[in-house]
C-alpha positions as CSV (number, residue, x, y, z in Angstrom):
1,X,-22.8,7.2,-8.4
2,X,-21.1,10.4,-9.0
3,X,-22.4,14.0,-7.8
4,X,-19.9,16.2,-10.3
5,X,-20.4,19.7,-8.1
6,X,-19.9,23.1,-10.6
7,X,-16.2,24.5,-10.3
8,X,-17.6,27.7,-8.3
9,X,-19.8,25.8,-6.1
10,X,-19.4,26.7,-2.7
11,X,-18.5,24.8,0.5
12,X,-22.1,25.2,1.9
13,X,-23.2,24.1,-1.4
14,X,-21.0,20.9,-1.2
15,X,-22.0,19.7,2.4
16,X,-25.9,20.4,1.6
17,X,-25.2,17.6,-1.1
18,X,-23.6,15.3,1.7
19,X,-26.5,15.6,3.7
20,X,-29.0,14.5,1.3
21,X,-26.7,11.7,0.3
22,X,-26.5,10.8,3.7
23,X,-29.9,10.8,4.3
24,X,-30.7,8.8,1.4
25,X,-28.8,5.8,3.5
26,X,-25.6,6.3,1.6
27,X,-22.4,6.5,2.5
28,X,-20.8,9.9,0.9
29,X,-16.5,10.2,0.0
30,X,-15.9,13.8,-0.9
31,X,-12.9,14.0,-3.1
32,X,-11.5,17.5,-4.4
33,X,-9.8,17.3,-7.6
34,X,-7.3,19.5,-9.3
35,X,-10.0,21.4,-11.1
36,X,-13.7,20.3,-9.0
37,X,-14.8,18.1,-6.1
38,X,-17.3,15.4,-6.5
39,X,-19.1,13.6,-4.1
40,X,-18.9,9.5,-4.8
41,X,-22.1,8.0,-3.2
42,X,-21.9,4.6,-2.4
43,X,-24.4,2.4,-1.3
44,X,-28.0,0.9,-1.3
45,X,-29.4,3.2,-4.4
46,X,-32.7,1.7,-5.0
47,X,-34.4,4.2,-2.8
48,X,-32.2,7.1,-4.0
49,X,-34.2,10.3,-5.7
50,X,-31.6,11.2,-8.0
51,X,-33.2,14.3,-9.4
52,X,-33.0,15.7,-6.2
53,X,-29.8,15.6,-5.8
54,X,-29.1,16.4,-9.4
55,X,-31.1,19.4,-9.2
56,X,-29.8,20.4,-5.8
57,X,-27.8,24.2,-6.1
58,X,-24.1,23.6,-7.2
59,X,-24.7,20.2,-9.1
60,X,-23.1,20.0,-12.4
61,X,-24.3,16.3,-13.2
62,X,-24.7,12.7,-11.7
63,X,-22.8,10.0,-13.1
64,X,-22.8,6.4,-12.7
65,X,-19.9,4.2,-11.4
66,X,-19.6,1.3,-13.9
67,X,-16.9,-0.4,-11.9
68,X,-17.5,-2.8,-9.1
69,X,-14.4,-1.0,-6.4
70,X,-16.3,2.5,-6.3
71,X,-14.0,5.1,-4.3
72,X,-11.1,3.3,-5.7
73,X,-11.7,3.9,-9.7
74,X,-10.4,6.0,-11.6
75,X,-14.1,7.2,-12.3
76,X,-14.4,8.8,-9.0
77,X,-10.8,10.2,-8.9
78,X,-9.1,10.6,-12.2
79,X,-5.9,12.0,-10.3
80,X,-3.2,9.5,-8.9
81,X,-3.5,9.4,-5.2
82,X,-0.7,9.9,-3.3
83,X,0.2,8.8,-0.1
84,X,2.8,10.3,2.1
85,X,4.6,8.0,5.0
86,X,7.0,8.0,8.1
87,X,8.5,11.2,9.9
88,X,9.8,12.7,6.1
89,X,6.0,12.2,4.5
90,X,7.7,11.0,2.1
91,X,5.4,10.5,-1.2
92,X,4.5,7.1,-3.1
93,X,2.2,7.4,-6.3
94,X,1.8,9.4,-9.5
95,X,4.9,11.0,-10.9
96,X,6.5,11.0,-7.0
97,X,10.2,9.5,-6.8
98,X,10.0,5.2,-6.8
99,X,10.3,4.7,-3.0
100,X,12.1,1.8,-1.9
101,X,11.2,-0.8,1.3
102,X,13.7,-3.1,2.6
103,X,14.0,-5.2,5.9
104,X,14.2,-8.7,7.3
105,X,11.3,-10.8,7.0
106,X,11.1,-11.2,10.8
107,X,13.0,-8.9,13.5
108,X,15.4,-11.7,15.5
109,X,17.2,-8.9,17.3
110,X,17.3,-5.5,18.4
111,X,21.4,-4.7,17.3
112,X,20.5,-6.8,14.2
113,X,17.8,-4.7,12.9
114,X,19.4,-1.1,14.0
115,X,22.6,-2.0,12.0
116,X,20.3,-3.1,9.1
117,X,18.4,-0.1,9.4
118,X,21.6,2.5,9.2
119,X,22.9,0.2,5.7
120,X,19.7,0.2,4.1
121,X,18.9,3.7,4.8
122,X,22.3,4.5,3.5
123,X,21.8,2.4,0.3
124,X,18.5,4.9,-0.6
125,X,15.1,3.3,1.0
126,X,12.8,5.2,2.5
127,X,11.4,2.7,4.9
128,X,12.4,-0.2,7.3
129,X,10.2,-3.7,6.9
130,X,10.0,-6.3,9.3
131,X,7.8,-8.8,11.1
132,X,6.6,-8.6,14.3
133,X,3.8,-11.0,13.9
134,X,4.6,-14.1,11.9
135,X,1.6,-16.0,9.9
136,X,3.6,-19.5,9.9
137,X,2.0,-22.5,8.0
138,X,3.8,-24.6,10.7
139,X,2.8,-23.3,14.1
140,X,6.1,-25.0,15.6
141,X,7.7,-21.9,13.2
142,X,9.4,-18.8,14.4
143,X,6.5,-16.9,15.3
144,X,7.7,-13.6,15.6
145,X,9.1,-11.3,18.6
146,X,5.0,-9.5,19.2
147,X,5.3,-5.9,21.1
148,X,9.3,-6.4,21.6
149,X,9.6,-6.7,17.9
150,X,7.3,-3.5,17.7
151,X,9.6,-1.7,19.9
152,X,12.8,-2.7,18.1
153,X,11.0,-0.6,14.6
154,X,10.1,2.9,16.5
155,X,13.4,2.7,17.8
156,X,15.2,2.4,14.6
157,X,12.7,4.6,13.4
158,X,13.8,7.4,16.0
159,X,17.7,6.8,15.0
160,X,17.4,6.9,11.3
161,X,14.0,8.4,10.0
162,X,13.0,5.8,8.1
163,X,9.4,5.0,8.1
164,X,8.7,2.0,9.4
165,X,6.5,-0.8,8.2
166,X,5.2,-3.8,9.8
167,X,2.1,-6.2,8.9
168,X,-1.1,-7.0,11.7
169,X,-2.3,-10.3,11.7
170,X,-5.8,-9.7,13.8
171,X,-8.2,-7.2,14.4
172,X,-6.8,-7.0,17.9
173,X,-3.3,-6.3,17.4
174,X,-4.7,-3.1,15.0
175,X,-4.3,-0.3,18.0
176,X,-1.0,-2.1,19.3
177,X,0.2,-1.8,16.0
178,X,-0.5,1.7,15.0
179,X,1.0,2.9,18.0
180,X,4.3,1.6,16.5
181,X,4.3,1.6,13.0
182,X,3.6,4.1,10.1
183,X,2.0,1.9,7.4
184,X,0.2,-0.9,8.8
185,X,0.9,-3.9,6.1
186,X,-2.2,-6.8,5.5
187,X,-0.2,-9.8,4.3
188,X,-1.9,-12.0,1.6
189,X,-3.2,-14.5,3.7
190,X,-5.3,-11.4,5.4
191,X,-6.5,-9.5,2.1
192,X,-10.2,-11.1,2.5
193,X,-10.2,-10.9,6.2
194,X,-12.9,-8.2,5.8
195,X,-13.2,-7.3,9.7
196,X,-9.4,-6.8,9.8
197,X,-9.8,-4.5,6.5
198,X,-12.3,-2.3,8.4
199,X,-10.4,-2.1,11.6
200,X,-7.5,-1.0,9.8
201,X,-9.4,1.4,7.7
202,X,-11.2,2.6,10.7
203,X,-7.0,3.9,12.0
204,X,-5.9,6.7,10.2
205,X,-2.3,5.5,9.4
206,X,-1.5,4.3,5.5
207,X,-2.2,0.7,4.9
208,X,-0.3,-1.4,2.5
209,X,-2.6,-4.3,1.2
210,X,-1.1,-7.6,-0.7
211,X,-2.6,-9.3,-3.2
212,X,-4.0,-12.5,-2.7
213,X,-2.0,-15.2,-3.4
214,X,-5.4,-16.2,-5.7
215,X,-7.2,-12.6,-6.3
216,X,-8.2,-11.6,-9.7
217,X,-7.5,-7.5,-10.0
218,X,-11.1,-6.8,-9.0
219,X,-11.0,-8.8,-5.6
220,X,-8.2,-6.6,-5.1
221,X,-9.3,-3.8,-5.6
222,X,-12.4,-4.4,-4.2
223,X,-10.3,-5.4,-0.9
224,X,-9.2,-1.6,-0.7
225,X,-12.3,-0.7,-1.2
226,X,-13.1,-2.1,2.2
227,X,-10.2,0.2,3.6
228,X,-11.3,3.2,2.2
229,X,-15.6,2.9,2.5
230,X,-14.4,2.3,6.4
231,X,-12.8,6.0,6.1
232,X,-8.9,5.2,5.4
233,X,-8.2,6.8,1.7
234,X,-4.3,6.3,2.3
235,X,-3.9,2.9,0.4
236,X,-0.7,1.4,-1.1
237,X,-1.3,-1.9,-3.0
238,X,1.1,-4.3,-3.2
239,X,1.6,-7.0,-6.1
240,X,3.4,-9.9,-3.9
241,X,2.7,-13.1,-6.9
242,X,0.2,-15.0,-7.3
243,X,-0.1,-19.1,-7.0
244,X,0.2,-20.8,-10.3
245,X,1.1,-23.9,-11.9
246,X,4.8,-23.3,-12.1
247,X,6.9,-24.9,-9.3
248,X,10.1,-23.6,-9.8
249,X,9.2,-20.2,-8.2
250,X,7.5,-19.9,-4.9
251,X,4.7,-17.4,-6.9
252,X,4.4,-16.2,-9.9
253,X,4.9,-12.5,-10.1
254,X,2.2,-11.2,-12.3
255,X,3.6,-7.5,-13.3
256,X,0.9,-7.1,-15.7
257,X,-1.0,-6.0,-12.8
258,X,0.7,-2.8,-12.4
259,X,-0.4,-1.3,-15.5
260,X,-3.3,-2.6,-15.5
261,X,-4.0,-0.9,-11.8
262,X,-3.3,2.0,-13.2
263,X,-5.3,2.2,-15.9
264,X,-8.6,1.5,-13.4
265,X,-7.7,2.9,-10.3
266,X,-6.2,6.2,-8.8
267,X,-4.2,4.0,-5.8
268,X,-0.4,3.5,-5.7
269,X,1.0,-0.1,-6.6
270,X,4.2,-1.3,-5.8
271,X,5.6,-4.5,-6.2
272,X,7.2,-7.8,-4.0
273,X,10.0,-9.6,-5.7
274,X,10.9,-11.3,-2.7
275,X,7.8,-13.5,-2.5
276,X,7.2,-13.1,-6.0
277,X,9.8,-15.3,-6.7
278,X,11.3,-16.8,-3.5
279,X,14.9,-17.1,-4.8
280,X,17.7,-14.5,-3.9
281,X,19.2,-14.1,-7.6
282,X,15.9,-13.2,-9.2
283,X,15.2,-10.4,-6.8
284,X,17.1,-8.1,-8.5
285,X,16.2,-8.6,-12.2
286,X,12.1,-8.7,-11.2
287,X,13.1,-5.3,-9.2
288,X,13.9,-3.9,-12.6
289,X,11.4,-5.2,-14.4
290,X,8.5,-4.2,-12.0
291,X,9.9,-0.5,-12.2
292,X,9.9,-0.5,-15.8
293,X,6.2,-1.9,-15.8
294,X,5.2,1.3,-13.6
295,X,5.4,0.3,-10.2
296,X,5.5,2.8,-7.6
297,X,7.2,1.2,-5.3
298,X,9.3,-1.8,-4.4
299,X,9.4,-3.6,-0.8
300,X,12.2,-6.2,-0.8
301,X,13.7,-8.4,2.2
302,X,17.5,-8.0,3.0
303,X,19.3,-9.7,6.2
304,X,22.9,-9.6,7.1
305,X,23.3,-13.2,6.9
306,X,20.6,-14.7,4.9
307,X,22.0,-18.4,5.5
308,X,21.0,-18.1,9.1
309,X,17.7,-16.4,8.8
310,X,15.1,-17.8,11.1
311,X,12.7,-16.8,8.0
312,X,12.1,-17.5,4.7
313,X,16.5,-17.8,4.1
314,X,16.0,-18.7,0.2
315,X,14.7,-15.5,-0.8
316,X,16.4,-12.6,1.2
317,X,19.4,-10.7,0.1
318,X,22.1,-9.2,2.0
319,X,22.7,-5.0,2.5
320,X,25.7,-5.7,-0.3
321,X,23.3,-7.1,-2.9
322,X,20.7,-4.6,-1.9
323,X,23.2,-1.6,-2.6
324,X,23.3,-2.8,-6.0
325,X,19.7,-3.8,-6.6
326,X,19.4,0.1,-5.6
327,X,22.0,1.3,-8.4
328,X,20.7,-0.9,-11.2
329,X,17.3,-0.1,-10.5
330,X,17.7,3.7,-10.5
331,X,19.1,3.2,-13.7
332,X,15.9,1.4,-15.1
333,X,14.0,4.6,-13.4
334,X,15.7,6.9,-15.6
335,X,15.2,5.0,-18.7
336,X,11.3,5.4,-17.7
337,X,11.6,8.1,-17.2
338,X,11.3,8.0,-13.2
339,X,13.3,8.5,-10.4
340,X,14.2,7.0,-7.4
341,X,13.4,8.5,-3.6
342,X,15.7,9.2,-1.2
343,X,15.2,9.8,2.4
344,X,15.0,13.7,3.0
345,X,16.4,14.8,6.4
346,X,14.6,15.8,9.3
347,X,15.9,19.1,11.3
């Protein structure tokens, strides 16, 4: 449920109403809107006394959530939530500049990824991808480069500012990881690994969460509900496709999801062409049309020599196709009436 709390109510006022959520056995999430705060209330509500609470000093009203994902409807927060990332907090969500995330799909080198970083950065993203940790179907597959990959981020991070984003695979690597990165990514494999969704909403860095490869909308949503119940309200959700009948693509990448995200919940969504489609040409068009279907955000895979990726070589693009994925799809951005984000500098 919703405790609505009168526009003058006072801070005392607010907390009092915590308490006896709290110790009603629910878990309380105060959000402060634009115009009032409201307490969402989430829990076990059979033993609940709402006319306390409604009649407790500074209540406007009580309302119910009708959605399954609670602290992630639009019910409990009618305002976009935006979340800022990396050393330039730069913003994704709401009417905030498109933001742009681009990288290799695994880190095979330390010169290789710091030249990458400085092309990409000077093509417009806002953040450096890459994998650290590999989920391989094949566990005689490149498996990734662990801490040394880690390392190879922060320090590109430190010579060009871009935020950096890497996934965790396990509830163990959480800490190691957060020492590193700036948005911790759960990869679609992970997006029902409910113990890893707490850990990492236990961390207060921004998570970005993938679809499941087979999630309807609510599973999704009710995935970041995990993150944010656990105490982590900086999610960015991330449509990656979804496995279908068609074989000629690797998924299928269901855009219809952005809008309808935002038409249900407050979180950012941004979209993955890469494995959405798993072929190099049709990056770029499903880039343009994921901005013009809302998306906050794009995260795409780019390499300096695709060919010879040790990764996933079918779908990633080099830093010349990337510079103009970037121009055609700021020119989509100002047809919607968006723009896109550029990297601010740090003094």
């Amino acid at each position: 449920m919703i405790v609505v709390m009168n526009p003058g109510a006072s801070e005392e006022q607010l907390q009092h109403v915590v308490k006896m959520v709290e110790e009603m056995g629910l878990t309380s999430h105060i959000i402060r809107g634009t115009n009032r705060t409201v307490v969402a209330a989430v829990g076990d509500k059979r033993m609940v006394d709402k006319g306390a609470i409604e009649n407790a000093p500074g209540v406007e009203k009580i309302v119910p959530i009708l959605a399954p994902f609670k602290v992630a409807s639009r019910e409990v927060k009618p305002e976009p939530t935006i979340v800022e990332i990396g050393p330039a907090k730069t913003p994704i969500g709401g009417t905030s500049p498109i933001g742009v995330i681009a990288g290799p799909c695994s880190i095979e080198d330390r010169s290789q990824l710091l030249d990458l970083a400085e092309q990409i950065k000077a093509s417009g993203a806002i953040a450096l991808r890459g994998g650290a940790f590999k989920p391989r179907t094949s566990p005689y597959s490149f498996q990734g480069l662990a801490e040394e990959g880690l390392e190879y981020l922060a320090e590109a991070r430190e010579r060009t500012g871009l935020a950096v984003v890497t996934e965790v695979l396990t509830v163990t690597h959480v800490e190691m990881v957060a020492q590193y990165a700036d948005v911790l990514q759960i990869g679609a494999r992970n997006m029902q690994n409910f113990f890893l969704l707490r850990a990492v909403g236990e961390q207060p860095k921004p998570v970005l969460l993938k679809r499941g490869m087979s999630a309807g909308m609510d599973e999704f949503l009710l995935a970041a509900e995990y993150i944010i119940s656990a105490g982590n309200k900086n999610v960015i959700l991330c449509e990656r496709g979804i496995r279908t009948f068609e074989e000629y693509v690797r998924n299928t990448l269901a855009l219809t999801i952005i809008p309808a995200i935002k038409r249900v919940s407050h979180l950012p969504i941004i979209a993955d062409p890469t494995h959405g489609t798993g072929h190099q040409w049709l990056v770029e068009p499903m880039s343009m049309a994921a901005v013009a279907a809302g998306a906050d955000g794009l995260i795409i895979e780019v390499h300096p020599d695709p060919e010879h990726a040790m990764t996933d070589a079918a779908q990633q693009i080099n830093p010349q196709a990337f510079t103009q994925l970037m121009q055609r799809t700021t020119r989509i951005a100002q047809a919607v009436d968006r723009s896109m984000a550029f990297l601010k500098t740090i003094s």
